[in-house]
N, C-alpha and C positions, 0 to 999 in steps of 0.2 A: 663500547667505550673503553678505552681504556685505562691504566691504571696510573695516572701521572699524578703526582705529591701536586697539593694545592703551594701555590706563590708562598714563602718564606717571607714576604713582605707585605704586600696585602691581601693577602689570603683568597686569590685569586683561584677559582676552580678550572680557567679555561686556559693551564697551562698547555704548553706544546713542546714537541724537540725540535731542536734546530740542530743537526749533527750530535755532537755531543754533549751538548748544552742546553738545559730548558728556557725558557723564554715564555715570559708573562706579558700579554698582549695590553693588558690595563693599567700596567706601573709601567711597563717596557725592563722589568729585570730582571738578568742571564744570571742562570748558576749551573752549576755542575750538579750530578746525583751522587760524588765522591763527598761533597762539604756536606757535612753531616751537622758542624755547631760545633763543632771539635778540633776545627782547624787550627786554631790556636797551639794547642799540642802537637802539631806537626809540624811547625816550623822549625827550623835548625837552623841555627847559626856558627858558620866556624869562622877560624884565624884563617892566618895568610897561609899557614903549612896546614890547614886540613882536620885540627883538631875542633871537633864539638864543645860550642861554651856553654857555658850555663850561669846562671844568677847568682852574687857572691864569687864565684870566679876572683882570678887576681891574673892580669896580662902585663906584658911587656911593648912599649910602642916600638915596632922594626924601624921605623924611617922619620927622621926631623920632618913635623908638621908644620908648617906658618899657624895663628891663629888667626881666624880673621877679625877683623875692627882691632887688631893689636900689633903692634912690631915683635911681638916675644913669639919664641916656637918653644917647640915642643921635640926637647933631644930624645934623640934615636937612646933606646936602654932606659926611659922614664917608667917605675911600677905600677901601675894602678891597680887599686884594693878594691873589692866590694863593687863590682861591676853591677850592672843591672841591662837587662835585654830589654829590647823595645823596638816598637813599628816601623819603620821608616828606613832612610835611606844612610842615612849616620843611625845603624843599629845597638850603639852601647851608648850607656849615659853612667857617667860616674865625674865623680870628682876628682881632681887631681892637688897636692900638693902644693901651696905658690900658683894654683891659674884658676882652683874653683871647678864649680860646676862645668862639666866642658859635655860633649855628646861627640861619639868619634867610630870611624865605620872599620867595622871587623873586620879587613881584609889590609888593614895597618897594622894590626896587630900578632903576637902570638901568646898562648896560654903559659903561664910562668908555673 
């Protein structure tokens, strides 16, 4: 028999690999033997030139944004303070100045 980590989900004994991936026959879910619960720490996020951000940051937006459901943008050289990182596809969420809460994806920006 051997020695495969029981399902991370439901606690499935009769996992299997499927190339690099294990696979639980009873929930049907794939994970890797690299994702330890720690993934979270792994993730990096950078700006547009390459720099690593992190939480409390402070960026500069490079390129006039439209907002959407608004006529207002968002000028190219706007500061934002107090960034905060987050899951998703617009990966910063902070507030801005005159627009509020906004959520805006790190490849707009650069670290000031």
């Amino acid at each position: 028999m051997s020695n495969l980590p029981n399902c991370p989900k439901c606690n499935s004994e009769y996992t299997y690999e499927d190339g690099s991936l294990l696979v639980c026959p009873e929930c049907a879910y794939e994970w890797s033997l690299q994702e330890g619960g720690s993934s979270d720490d792994e993730k990096v996020v950078k700006d547009a030139h390459g720099n690593v951000l992190n939480d409390g940051d402070a960026v500069t937006i490079i390129k006039d944004l439209k907002v959407k459901g608004s006529s207002s943008v968002l000028k190219l050289g706007t500061k934002v303070k107090s960034i905060r990182l987050i899951d998703g596809d617009h990966n910063i969420d902070c507030k801005i100045d005159g627009f509020g809460a906004m959520k805006l994806k790190s490849e707009f920006v650069k670290k000031a």
